[in-house]
C-alpha positions as a Markdown table, in Angstrom:
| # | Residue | x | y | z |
|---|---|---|---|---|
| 1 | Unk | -104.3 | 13.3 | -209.5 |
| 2 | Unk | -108.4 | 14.0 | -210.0 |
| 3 | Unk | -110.2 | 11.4 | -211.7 |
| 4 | Unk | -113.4 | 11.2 | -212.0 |
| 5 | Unk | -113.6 | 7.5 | -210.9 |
| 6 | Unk | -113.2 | 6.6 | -207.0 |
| 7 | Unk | -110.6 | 4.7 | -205.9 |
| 8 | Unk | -110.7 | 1.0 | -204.7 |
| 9 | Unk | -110.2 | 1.9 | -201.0 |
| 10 | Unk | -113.5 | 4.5 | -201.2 |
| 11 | Unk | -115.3 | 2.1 | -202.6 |
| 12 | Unk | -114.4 | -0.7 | -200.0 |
| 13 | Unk | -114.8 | 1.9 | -197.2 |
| 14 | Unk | -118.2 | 2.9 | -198.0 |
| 15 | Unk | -119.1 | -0.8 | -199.0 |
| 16 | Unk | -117.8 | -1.6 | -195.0 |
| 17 | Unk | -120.0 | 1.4 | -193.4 |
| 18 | Unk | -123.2 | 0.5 | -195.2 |
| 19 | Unk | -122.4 | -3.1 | -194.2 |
| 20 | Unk | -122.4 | -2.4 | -190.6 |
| 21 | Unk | -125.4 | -0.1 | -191.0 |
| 22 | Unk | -127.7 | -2.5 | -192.6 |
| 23 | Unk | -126.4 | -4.7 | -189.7 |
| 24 | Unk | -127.5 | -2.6 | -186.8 |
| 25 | Unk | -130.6 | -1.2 | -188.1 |
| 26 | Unk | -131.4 | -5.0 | -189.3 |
| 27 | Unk | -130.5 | -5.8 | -185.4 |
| 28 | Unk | -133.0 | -3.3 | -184.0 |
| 29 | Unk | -135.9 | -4.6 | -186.3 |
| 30 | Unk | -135.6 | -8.0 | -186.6 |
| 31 | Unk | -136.5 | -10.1 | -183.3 |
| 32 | Unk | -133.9 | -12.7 | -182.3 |
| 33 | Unk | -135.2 | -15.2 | -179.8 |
| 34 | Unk | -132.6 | -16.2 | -177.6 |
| 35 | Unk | -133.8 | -19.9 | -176.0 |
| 36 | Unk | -134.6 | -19.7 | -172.3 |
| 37 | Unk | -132.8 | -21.8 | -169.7 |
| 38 | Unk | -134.9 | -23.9 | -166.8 |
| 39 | Unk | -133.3 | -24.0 | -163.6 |
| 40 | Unk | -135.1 | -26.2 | -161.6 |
| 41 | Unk | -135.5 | -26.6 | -158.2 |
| 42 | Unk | -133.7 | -29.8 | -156.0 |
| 43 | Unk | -136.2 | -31.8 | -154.8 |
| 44 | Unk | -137.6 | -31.8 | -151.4 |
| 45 | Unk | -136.4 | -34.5 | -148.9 |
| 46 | Unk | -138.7 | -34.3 | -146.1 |
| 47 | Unk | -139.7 | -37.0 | -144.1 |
| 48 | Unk | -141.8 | -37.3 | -140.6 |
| 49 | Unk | -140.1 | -37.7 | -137.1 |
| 50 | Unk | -142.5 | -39.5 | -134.6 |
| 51 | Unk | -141.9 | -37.5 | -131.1 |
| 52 | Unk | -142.5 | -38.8 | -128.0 |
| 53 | Unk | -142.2 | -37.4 | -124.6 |
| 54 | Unk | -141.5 | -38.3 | -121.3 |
| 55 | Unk | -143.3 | -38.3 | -118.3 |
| 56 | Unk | -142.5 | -34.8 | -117.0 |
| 57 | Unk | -145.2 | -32.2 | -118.2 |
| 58 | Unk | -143.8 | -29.2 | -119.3 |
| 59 | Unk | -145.5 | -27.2 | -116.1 |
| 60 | Unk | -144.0 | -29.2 | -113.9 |
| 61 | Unk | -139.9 | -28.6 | -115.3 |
| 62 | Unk | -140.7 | -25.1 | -115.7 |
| 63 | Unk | -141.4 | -25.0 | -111.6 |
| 64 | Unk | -138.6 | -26.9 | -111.0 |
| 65 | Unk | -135.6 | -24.2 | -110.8 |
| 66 | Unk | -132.0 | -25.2 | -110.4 |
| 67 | Unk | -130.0 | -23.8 | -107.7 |
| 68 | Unk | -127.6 | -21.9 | -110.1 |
| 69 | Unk | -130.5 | -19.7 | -111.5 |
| 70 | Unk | -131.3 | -16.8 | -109.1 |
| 71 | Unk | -133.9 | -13.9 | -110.0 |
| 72 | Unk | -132.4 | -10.4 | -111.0 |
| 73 | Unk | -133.1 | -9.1 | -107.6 |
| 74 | Unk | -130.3 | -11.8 | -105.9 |
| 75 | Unk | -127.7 | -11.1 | -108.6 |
| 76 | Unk | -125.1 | -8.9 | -107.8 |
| 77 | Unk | -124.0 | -6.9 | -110.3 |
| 78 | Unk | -121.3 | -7.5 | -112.4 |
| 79 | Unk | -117.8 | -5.8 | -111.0 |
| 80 | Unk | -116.3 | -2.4 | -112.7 |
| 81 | Unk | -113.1 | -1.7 | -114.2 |
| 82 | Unk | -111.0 | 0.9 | -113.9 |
| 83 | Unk | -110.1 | 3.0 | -116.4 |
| 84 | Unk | -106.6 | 2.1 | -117.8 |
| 85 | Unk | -104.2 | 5.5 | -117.0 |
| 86 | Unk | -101.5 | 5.7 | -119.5 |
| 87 | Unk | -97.8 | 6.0 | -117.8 |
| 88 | Unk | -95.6 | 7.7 | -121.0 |
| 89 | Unk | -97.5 | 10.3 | -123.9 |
| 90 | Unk | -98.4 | 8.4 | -126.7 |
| 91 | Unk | -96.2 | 8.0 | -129.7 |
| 92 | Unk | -98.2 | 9.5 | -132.2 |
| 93 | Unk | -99.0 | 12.6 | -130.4 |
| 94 | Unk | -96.3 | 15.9 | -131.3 |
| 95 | Unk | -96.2 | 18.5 | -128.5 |
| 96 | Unk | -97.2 | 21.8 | -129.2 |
| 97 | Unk | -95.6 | 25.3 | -127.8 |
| 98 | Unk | -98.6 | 27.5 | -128.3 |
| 99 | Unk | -101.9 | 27.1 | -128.8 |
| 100 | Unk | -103.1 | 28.1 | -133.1 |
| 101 | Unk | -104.8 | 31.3 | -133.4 |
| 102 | Unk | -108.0 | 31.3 | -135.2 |
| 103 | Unk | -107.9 | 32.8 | -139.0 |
| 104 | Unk | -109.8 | 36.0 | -140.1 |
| 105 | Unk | -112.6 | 34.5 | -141.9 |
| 106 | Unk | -112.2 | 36.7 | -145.3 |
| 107 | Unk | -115.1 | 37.2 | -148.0 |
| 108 | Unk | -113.8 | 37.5 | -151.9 |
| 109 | Unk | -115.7 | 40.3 | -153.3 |
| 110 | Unk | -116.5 | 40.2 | -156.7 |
| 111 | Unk | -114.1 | 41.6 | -159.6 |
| 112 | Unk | -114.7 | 43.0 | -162.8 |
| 113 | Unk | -113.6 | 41.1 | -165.6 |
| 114 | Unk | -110.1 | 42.2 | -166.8 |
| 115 | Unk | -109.9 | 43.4 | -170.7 |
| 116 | Unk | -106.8 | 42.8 | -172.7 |
């Protein structure tokens, strides 16, 4: 079954690899320039807002104190709870007869290779 020509599918196969070479290498050398898109901004609505005040001045409202405000001194402070006490164990908690004993902490010492 040795002939000295190649067969169809070599041919196609090698024609296929070189074609995806050329393609790559072609890739990394030639520039492609890929169009840019604007995003633009929205516009800005802004517009002016005429202010006017009254005829209290801001010194005199900030003298002016309402009954309800009191300085930190006249507050008393705010009350304490109790803790809440728990009546039954709970559920997620398994009783225990002893307490665990701690482990001997032990060090591996190092072994010489086994030969087979």
């Amino acid at each position: 079954m040795t002939s000295k020509t190649p067969s169809i599918i070599s041919v196609l196969t090698l024609t296929l690899w070189l074609t995806c070479l050329g393609v790559g290498v072609g890739g990394g050398f030639i520039p492609y320039v890929r169009p840019k898109r604007v995003i633009q901004d929205a516009p800005v609505q802004a517009e002016f807002i005429q202010v006017k005040l009254g005829r209290a001045s801001p010194s005199e409202a900030s003298r002016a104190r309402p009954a309800a405000v009191r300085t930190l001194a006249e507050a008393a402070p705010p009350p304490m709870l109790e803790p809440m006490r728990l009546t039954t164990p709970a559920a997620f908690v398994d009783p225990v007869a002893q307490v665990a004993s701690p482990v001997k902490r032990v060090i591996a010492a190092p072994q010489r290779p086994c030969r087979r």
